[in-house]
N, C-alpha and C positions, 0 to 999 in steps of 0.2 A: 587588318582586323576583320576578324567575318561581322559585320556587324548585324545579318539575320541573330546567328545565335546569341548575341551579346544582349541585342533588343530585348532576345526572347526571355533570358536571367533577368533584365529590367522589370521587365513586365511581370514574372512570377512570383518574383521580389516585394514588388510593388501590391500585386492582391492579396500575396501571402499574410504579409505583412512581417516575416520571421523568416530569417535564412534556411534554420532547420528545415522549415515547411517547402519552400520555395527549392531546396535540395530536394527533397524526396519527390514532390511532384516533376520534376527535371531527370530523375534517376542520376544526379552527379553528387559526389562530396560536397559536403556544406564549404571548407576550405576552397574549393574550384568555382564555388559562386561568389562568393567574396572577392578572391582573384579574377573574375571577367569582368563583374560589375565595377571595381576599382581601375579594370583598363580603361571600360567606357567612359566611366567618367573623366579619366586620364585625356580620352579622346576627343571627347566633346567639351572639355574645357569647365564643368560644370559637377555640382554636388546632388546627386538624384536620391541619394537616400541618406537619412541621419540613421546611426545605429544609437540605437536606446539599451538601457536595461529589459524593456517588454518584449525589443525586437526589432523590427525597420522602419524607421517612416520615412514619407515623400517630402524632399523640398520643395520650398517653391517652386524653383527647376523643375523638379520633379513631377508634380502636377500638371504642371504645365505640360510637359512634353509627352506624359504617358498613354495619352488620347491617341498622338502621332505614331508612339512605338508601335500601340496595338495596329492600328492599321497600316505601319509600314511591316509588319510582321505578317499580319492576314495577307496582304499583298503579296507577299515572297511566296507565300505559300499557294495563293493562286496560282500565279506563274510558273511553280513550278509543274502543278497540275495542267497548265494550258500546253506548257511544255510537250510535255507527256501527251496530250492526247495530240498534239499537233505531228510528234512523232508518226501519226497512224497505229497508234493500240485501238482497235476497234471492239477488240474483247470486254468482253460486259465484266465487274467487277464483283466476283463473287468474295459477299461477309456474312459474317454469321453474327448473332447475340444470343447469351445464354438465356431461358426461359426464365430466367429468376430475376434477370435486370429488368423487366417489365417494359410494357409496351412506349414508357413514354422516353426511355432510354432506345429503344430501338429507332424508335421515330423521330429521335434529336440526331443519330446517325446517318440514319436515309436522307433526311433532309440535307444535313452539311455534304453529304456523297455526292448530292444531286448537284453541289454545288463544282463539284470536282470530274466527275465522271461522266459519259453520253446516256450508257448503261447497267445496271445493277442489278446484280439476284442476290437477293436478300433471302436467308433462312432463320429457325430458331430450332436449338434444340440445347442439350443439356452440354454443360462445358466441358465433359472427358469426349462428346461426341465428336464437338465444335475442334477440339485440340487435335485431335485426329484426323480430320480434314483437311485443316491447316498443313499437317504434317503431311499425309499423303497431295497435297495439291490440290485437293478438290475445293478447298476456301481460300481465299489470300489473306483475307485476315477474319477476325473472332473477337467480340468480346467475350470477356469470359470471367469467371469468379474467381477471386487469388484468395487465398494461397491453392497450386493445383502443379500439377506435374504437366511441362510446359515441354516437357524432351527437347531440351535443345534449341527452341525456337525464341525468334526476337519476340520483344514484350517492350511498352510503355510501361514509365512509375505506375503507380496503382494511384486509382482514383476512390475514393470514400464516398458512398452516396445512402444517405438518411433509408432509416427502416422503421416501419412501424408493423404494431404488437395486432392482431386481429382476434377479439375476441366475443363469444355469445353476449348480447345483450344483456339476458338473463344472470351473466354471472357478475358475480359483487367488485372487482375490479372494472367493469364496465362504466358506474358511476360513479367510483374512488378519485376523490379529487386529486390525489398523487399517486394511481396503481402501481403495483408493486407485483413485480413478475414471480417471486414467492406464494404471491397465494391463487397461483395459476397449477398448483399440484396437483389436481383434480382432473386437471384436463394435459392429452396426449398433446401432442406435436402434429399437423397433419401437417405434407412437407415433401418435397421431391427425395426419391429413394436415394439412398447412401453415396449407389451406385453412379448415381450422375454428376458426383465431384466430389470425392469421399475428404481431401484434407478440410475443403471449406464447410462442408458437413459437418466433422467432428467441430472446428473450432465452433460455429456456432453453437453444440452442442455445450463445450466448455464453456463459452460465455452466458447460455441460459444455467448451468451451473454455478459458474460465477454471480450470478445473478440471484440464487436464492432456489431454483425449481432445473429438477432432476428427470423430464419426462420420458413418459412411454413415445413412440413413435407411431401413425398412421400415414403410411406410406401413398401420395395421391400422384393420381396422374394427370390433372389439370387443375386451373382457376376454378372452375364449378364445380366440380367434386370437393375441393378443399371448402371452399365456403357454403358449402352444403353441409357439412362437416359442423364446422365452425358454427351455423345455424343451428343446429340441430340439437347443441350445448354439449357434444361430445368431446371439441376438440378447441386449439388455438391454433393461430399461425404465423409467421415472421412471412414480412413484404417488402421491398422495393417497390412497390407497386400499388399504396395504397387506395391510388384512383377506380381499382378494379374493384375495389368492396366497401366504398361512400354510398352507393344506392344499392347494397344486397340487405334484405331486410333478416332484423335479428341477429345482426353481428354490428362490431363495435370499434371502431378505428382509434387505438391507443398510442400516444407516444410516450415513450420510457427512457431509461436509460441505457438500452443496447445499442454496444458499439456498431458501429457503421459497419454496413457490405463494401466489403473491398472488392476492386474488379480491374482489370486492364484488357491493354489489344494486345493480343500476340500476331505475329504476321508473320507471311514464308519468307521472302525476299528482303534485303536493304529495297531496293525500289518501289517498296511501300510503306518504306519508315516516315515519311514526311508526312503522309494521308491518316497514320496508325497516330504520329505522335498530335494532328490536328485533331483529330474524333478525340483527344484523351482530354487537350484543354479544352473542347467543346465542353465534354462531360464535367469535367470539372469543374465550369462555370454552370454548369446546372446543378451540381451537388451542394456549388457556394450559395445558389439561391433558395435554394429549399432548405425550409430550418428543420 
């Protein structure tokens, strides 16, 4: 039994709380996580999750042991990293993050790399850029925003990470005790061009439709241009990143009901899927913390 990957269904399982969930972050059938988790248990003699009607809970057992799983799983993954460099790869590890996962996502990445790698070059640009790197060789791996035209290249499930609404102070949704993205019709979109990752563009587009508000676009080329923007009562904007505009004065940090930013790693090689698929439950465990 490989009991790395089997831990790591325990584990997924276990945060998930729901097979569905714990499938899709895994990128496997729900049926194939059910099937490893029932060998482990098989294996270890013991009942680690009760199925409910709501989803999955921990036994006893399961509690118990899920402390262990996590760290004998962190652990494998160490090693195989030490592995690797003990090889003699002395090449720095070039990754990229899209501009729109925001700095504190980037900075959960560098930090866990640092844990893995001697040395790093880290860049940021937009995801059809980041995609194409990857593709020709110049990055090993990228985050990047899903849904996106991947050509061909390995990808971890998609991680979900919370968005919030930025808006002028002055406008009436700013102090709305329940704001309502609908009466944001007044105000454009200010928002990285089309061009920098056009499927996840439109969706969010549909979804601020679905939403109630149809906008104009203003096309920006940075964090202070946009919330210059957004100051100025011309405009609104959707973030990942809301820690960039808590102290810009004259904008207004909303949370709503817009679905989550999707985003995964794509990477060139198999010999970076163990680093690609570690930075994904990093992420993920920061998406679960932030409400």
């Amino acid at each position: 039994m490989d009991m790395v990957r089997h831990l790591r269904v325990f584990v997924a399982v276990a945060e998930e709380g729901h097979f569905g969930d714990a499938a899709r972050r895994l990128d496997l059938s729900q049926p194939a996580v059910s099937q490893i988790l029932r060998r482990t248990e098989r294996e270890l003699g013991v009942d680690l999750i009760k199925r409910t009607q709501r989803g999955a809970e921990l036994t006893g057992a399961g509690r118990a042991l899920l402390a262990r799983a996590r760290l004998f799983v962190d652990d494998a993954d160490r090693l195989i990293s030490d592995a690797r460099r003990s090889a003699g790869s002395s090449e720095a590890l070039r990754w990229g993050a899209a501009d729109v996962c925001g700095r504190i996502v980037a900075a959960e990445c560098a930090a866990r790399l640092a844990e893995h790698v001697d040395e790093q070059m880290p860049v940021v640009g937009s995801t059809v850029e980041l995609i194409e790197q990857v593709g020709s060789g110049q990055l090993d791996l990228a985050v990047v925003e899903h849904p996106a035209l991947t050509a061909g290249l390995e990808s971890t499930a998609t991680i979900r990470l919370p968005r919030r609404v930025i808006v002028p102070t002055t406008h009436p949704t700013a102090s709305a005790e329940r704001p309502r993205l609908s009466r944001l019709a007044d105000l454009s979109l200010a928002y990285t061009p089309r061009s920098a990752g056009p499927p996840a563009f439109d969706q969010l587009i549909d979804e601020l439709r679905a939403a109630g508000v149809d906008p104009s676009t203003t096309v920006t080329a940075s964090v202070t241009e946009c919330a210059a923007l957004v100051a100025a009562g011309d405009a609104f904007t959707v973030t990942a990143d809301p820690g960039a505009f808590r102290e810009v004065p004259g904008v207004s940090v909303l949370s709503t009901d817009l679905p989550r930013m999707r985003v995964r790693i794509v990477y060139r090689t198999v010999a970076h899927r163990d680093l690609a698929e570690q930075l994904a439950s990093d992420l993920w465990r920061l998406a679960k913390a932030t409400p």
